[in-house]
C-alpha positions in Angstrom: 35.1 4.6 -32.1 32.6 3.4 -34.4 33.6 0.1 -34.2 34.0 0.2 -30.3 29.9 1.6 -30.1 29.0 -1.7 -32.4 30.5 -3.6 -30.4 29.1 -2.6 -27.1 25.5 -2.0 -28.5 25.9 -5.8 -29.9 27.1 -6.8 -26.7 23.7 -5.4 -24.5 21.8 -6.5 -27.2 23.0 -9.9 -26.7 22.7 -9.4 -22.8 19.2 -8.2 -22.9 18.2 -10.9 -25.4 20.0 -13.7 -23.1 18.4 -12.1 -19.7 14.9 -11.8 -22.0 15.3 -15.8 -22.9 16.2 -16.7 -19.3 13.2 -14.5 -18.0 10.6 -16.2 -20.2 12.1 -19.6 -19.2 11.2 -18.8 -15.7 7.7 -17.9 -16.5 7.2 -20.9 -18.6 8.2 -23.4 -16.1 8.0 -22.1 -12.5 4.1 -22.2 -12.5 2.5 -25.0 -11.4 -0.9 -22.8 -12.6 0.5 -21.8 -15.7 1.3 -25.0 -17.5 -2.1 -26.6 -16.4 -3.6 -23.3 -18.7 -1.3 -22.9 -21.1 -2.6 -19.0 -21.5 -0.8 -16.1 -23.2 0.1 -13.8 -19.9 -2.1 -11.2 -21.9 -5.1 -12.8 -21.6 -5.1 -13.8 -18.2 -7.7 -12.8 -15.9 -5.5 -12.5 -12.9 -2.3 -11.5 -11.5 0.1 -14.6 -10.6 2.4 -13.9 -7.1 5.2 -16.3 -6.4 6.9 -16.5 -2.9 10.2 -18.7 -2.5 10.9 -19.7 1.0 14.6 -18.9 1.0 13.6 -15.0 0.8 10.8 -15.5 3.3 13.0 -17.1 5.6 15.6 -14.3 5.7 12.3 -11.9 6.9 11.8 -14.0 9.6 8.6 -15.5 8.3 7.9 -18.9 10.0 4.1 -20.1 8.6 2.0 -19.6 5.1 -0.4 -17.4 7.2 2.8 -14.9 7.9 3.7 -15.3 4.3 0.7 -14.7 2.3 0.4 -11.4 4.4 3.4 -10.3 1.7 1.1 -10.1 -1.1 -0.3 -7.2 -2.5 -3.9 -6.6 -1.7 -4.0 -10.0 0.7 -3.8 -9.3 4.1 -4.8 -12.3 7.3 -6.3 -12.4 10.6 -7.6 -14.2 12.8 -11.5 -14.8 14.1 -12.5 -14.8 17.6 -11.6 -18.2 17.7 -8.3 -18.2 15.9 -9.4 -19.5 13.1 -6.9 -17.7 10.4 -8.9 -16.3 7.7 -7.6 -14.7 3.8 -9.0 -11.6 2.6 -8.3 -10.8 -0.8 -9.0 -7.0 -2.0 -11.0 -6.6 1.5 -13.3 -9.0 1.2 -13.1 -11.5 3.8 -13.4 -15.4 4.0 -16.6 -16.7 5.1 -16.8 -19.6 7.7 -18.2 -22.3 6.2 -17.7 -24.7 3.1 -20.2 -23.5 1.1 -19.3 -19.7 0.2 -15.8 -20.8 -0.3 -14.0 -17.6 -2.0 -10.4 -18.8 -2.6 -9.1 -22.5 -3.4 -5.8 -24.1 -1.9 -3.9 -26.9 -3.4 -0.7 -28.4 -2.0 1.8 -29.7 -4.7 -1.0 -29.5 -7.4 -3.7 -31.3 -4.9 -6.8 -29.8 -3.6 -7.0 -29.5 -0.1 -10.5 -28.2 0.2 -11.4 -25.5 2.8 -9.0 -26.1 5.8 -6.5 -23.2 5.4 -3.3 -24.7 6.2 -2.5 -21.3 8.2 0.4 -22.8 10.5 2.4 -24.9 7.9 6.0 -24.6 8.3 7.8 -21.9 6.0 11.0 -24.5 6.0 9.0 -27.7 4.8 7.9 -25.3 1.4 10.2 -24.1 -2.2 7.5 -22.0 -3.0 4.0 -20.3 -2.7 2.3 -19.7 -6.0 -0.6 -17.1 -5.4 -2.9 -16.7 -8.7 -5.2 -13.1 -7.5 -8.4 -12.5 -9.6 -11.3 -14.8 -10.5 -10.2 -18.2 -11.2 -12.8 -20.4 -11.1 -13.3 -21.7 -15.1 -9.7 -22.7 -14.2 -9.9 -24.7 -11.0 -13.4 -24.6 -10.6 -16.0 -23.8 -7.7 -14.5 -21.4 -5.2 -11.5 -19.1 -6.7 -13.3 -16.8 -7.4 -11.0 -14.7 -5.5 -8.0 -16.5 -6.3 -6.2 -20.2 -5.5 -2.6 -20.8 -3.8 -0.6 -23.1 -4.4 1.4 -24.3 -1.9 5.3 -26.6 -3.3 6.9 -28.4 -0.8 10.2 -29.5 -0.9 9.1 -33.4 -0.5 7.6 -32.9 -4.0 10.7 -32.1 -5.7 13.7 -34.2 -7.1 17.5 -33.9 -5.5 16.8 -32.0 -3.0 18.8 -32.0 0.8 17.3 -33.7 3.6 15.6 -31.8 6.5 15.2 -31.8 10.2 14.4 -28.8 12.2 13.8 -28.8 16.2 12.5 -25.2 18.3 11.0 -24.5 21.4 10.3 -21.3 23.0 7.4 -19.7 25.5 4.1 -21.1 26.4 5.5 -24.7 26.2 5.8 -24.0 22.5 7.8 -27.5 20.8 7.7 -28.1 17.0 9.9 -30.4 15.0 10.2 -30.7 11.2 11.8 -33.2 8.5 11.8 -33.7 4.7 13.7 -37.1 3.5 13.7 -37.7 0.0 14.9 -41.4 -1.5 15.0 -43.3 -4.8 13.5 -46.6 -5.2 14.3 -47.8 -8.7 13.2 -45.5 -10.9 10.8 -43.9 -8.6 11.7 -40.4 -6.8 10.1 -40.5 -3.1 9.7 -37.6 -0.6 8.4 -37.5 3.0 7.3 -34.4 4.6 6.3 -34.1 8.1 6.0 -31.7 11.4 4.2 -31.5 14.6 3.8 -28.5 16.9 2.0 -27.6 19.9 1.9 -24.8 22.5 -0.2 -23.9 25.6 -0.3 -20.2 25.3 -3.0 -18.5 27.5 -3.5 -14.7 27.9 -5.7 -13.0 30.5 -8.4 -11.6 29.4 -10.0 -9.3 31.9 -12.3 -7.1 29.8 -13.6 -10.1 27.4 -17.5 -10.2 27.5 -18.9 -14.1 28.9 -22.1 -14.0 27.7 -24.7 -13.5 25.0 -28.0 -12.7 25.1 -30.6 -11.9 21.9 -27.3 -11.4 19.7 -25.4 -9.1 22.1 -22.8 -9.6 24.1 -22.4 -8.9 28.1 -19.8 -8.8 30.6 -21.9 -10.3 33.5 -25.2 -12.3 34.1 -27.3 -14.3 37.0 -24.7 -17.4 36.1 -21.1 -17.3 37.5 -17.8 -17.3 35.4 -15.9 -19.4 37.6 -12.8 -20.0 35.7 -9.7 -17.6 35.3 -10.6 -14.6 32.7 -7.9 -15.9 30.0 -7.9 -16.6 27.0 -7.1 -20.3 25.5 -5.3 -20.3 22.7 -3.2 -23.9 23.0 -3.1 -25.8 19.9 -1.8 -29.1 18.5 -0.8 -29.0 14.4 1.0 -32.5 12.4 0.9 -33.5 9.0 2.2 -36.0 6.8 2.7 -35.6 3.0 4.2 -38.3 0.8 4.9 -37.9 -2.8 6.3 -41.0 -5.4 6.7 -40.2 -9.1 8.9 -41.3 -12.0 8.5 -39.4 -15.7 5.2 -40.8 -16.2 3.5 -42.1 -12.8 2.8 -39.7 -10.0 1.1 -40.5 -6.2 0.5 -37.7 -3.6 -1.1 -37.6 -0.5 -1.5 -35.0 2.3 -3.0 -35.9 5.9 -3.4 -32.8 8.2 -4.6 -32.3 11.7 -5.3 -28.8 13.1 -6.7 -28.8 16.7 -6.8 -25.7 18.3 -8.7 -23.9 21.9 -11.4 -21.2 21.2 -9.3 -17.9 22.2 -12.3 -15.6 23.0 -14.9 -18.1 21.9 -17.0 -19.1 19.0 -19.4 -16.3 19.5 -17.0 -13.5 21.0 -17.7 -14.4 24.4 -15.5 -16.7 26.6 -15.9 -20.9 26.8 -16.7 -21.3 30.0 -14.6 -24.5 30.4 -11.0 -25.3 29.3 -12.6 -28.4 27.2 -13.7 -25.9 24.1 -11.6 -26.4 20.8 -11.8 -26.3 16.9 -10.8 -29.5 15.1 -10.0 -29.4 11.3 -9.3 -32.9 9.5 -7.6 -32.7 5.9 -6.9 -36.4 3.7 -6.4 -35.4 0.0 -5.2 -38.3 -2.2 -3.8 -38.1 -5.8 -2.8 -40.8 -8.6 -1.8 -39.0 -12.1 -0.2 -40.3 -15.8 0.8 -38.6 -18.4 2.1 -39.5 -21.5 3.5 -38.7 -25.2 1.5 -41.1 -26.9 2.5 -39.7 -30.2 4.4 -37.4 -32.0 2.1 -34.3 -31.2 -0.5 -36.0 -28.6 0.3 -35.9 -25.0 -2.5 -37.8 -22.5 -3.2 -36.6 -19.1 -5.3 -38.7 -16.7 -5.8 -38.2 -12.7 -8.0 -39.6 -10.2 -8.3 -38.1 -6.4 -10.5 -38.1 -3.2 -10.3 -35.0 -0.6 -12.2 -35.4 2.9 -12.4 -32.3 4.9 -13.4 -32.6 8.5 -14.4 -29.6 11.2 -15.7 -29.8 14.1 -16.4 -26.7 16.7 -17.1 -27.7 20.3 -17.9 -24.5 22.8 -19.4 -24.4 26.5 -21.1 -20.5 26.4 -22.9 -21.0 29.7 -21.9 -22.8 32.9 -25.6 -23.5 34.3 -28.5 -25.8 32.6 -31.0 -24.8 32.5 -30.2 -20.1 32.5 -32.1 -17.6 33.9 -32.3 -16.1 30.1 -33.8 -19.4 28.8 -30.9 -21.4 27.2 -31.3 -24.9 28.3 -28.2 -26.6 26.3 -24.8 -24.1 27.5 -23.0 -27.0 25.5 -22.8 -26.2 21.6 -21.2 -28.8 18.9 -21.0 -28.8 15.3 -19.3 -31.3 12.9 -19.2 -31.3 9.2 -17.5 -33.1 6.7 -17.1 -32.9 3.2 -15.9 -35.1 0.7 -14.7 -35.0 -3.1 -14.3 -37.5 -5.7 -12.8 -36.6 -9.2 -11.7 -38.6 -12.2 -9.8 -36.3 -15.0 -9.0 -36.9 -18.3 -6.9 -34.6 -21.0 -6.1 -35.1 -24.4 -3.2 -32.6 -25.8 -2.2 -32.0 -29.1 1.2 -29.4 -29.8 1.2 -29.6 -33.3 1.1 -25.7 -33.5 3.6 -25.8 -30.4 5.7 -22.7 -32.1 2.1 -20.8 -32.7 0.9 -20.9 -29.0 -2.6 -19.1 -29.9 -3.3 -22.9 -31.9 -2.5 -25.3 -29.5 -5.4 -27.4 -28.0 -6.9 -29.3 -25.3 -9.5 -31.3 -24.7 -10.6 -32.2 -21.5 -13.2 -34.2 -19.9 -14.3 -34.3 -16.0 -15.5 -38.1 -16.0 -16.4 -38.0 -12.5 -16.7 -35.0 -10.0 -18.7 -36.0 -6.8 -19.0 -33.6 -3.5 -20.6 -35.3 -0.6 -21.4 -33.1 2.5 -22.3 -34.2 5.7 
């Protein structure tokens, strides 16, 4: 009996230390975040989420912005004009690219400030979601966090891809991932395009704004049908090319999309109202052993965000309330330059607490327009 209890304590010892090894392997190496820092899980500042499509798939979720709603203390929604915004711990998003909050990158890359709300669940492996102030890690704007989106065009030997659906409102999307080798160069191509034409009535919406408050009827007529427009038109291309020391990336995205109940919680008075959002992020990294203990890292990148917001409040010019221009347009852009260069040394690899980095930012540029 003895002998039988040795054996079986040895025997869960040897399970739990085999699940243990297995567990740590996963936290070492599924984290995109996690082996830029390098950090002790004890003294991170914030809470690390991860999301694999495969489960999210089974719930019947179909975008990020339906997925990131399965995070503890993240919820979405959605503005007056459909614009899908994060709130993390209940604080809210703000509209603009200044007062960023959270950070998104896609496959490592920064994307900027154009949420990729409607990108397909099937086109990503995983959603890394790092909650808590992370900006001395990725710099200005987590401070409530950064996502990270993984597609499967980023990673090696996976299947090919092509998904077709249609549905209501003239709703068509269709989706592939093709991965190839060409010599000793892994290559993956992800792309979709979607579009629908959903409208809704909108009976009780108000249709016009006057000294900040909203009303449901003035001199000028609202001539069209009270509906809502909420037709939009989403593609993107991403292309990724590595080999064990040479990695390119790239991510184009196009988000175009009607005003729902308008810009300022009134209804456009035309059909011609929309928000446009323009992502081009570009990548080139190397790394490299260089010696026994020294590992080099070096990346350069450019990210141009785009937005434009076009919106008819008022059918007449000039109003009986004093507007002259019903017609109101904004554009912005913004664009990044960076040049990155790391120098690692894991001679204390065994004594984690001693391993170093040093790290220079050679070139960060932000242009706004």
């Amino acid at each position: 009996m003895k002998h039988a209890l040795l054996s079986l304590s040895f025997l869960f010892t040897s399970a739990f230390a085999e699940t243990n090894s297995d567990l740590q392997n996963l936290l070492n190496n599924v984290s995109e975040f996690t082996t830029d820092t390098k950090l002790n899980i004890d003294y991170q500042p914030s809470i690390l989420t991860i999301l694999y499509s495969s489960d999210l798939e089974l719930l019947g979720v179909q975008t990020l912005h339906e997925a990131l709603n399965f995070i503890p203390s993240i919820e979405t929604t959605l503005t007056s004009t459909g614009i899908s915004q994060v709130i993390v711990r209940g604080v809210s998003e703000p509209n603009d690219a200044i007062h960023i909050k959270m950070r998104y990158f896609i496959d490592g890359i920064d994307i900027g400030v154009n949420y990729f709300a409607n990108f397909p669940i099937e086109l990503i492996d995983r959603i890394e979601v790092l909650r808590g102030g992370a900006s001395a890690i990725y710099g200005q704007g987590a401070f409530h966090g950064a996502v990270n989106i993984i597609t499967k065009s980023s990673l090696s030997n996976r299947k090919n891809l092509v998904n077709f659906e249609y549905g209501s409102y003239d709703y068509n999307k269709g989706s592939a991932v093709v991965h190839t080798k060409l010599n000793n160069f892994d290559i993956g191509i992800d792309a979709y395009y979607q579009k629908h034409d959903r409208s809704l009535d909108a009976t009780t919406a108000p249709t016009s704004i006057v000294n900040g408050a909203q009303y449901y009827s003035i001199a000028e007529t609202f001539s069209r049908k009270k509906t809502t427009q909420e037709a939009i038109k989403d593609m993107s291309i991403g292309i990724s090319i590595k080999n064990k020391e040479w990695s390119f990336t790239s991510r184009y995205q196009r988000n175009r999309s009607q005003n729902y109940y308008g810009a300022f919680g009134v209804l456009d008075h035309t059909t011609n109202s929309y928000t446009q959002k323009d992502t081009l992020a570009l990548q080139l990294a190397y790394s490299s052993k260089i010696s026994l203990n020294n590992n080099l890292k070096a990346k350069v990148g450019f990210l141009n965000s785009g937005y434009t917001l076009n919106t008819y409040y008022f059918q007449l010019e000039p109003n009986s309330v004093g507007f002259k221009d019903p017609h109101y347009i904004l554009n912005a852009e913004n664009q990044l330059y960076y040049t990155e260069l790391s120098l690692i040394n894991n001679y204390f690899k065994k004594h984690k607490n001693y391993t170093w980095h040093i790290f220079w930012i050679l070139n960060r540029k932000r242009k706004s327009f």
